[in-house]
C-alpha positions in Angstrom: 128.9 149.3 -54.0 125.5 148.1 -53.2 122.8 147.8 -56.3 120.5 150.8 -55.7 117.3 151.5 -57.9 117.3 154.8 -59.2 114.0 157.0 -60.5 114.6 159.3 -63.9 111.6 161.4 -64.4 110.6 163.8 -66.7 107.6 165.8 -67.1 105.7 166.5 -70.0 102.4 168.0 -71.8 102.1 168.8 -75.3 105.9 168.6 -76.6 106.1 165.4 -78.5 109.7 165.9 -80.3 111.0 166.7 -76.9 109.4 164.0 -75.1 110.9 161.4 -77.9 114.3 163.0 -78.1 114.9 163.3 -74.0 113.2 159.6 -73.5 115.1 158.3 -76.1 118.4 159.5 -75.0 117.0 158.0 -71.5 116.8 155.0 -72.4 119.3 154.2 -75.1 122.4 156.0 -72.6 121.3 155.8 -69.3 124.5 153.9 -68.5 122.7 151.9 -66.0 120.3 148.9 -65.6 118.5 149.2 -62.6 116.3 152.3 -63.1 112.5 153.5 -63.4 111.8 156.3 -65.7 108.8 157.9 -64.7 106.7 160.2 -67.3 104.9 163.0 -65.3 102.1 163.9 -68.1 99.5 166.9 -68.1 97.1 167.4 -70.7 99.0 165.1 -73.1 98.1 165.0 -76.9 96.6 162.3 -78.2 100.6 161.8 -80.3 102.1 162.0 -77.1 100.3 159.8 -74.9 100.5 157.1 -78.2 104.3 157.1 -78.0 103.9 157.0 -73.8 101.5 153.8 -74.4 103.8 152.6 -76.9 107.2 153.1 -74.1 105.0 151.6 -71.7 103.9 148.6 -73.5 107.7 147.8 -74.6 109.6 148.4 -71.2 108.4 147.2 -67.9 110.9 150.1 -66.6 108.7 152.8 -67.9 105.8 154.5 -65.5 103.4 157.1 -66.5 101.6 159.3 -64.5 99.1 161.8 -65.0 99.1 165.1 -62.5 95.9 166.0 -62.1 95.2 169.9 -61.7 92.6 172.3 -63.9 93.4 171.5 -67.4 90.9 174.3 -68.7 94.5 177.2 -68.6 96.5 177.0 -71.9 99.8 176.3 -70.1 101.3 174.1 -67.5 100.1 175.8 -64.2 103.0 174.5 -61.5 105.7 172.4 -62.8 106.9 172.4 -59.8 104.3 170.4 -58.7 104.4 168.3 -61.1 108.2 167.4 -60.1 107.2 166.6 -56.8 104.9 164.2 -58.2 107.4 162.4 -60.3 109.6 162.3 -56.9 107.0 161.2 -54.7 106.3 158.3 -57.0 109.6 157.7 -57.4 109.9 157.1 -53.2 106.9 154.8 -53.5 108.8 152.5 -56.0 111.7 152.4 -54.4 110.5 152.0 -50.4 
């Protein structure tokens, strides 16, 4: 079998416990080596995009992006779109 990259995303925005837990178990399981884990972010905390820095800084594997959409409603407004996003940056890494 040929050596393919694969893309893990996950999207987050305020949920700091869930972000370290799922990331975490990521990371630590994924049960292969040749993957990108992309972080789709949206209005992070200032605790969440710390630990997203801190992922970042210590694996070259790690990606963040921010989706960019109005940030003045109190909840994520299309996470939908913000999957897309983590896919289409997943394409871009891996064309």
């Amino acid at each position: 079998m040929e050596n393919k990259r694969v893309s893990i995303f996950n999207c987050v925005s305020t949920a700091y416990e869930m972000l370290k837990f799922s990331s975490d178990a990521i990371i630590n399981n994924a049960g292969y080596d040749n993957f990108d884990y992309i972080v789709v972010t949206w209005g992070p905390t200032p605790k969440v995009s710390d630990y997203l820095n801190e992922l970042r800084t210590r694996y070259n594997f790690v990606h963040i992006i921010d989706y960019k959409t109005n940030l003045n409603v109190p909840y994520v407004p299309n996470i939908r779109g913000m999957m897309n996003f983590g896919f289409e940056y997943g394409f871009e890494l891996n064309d």
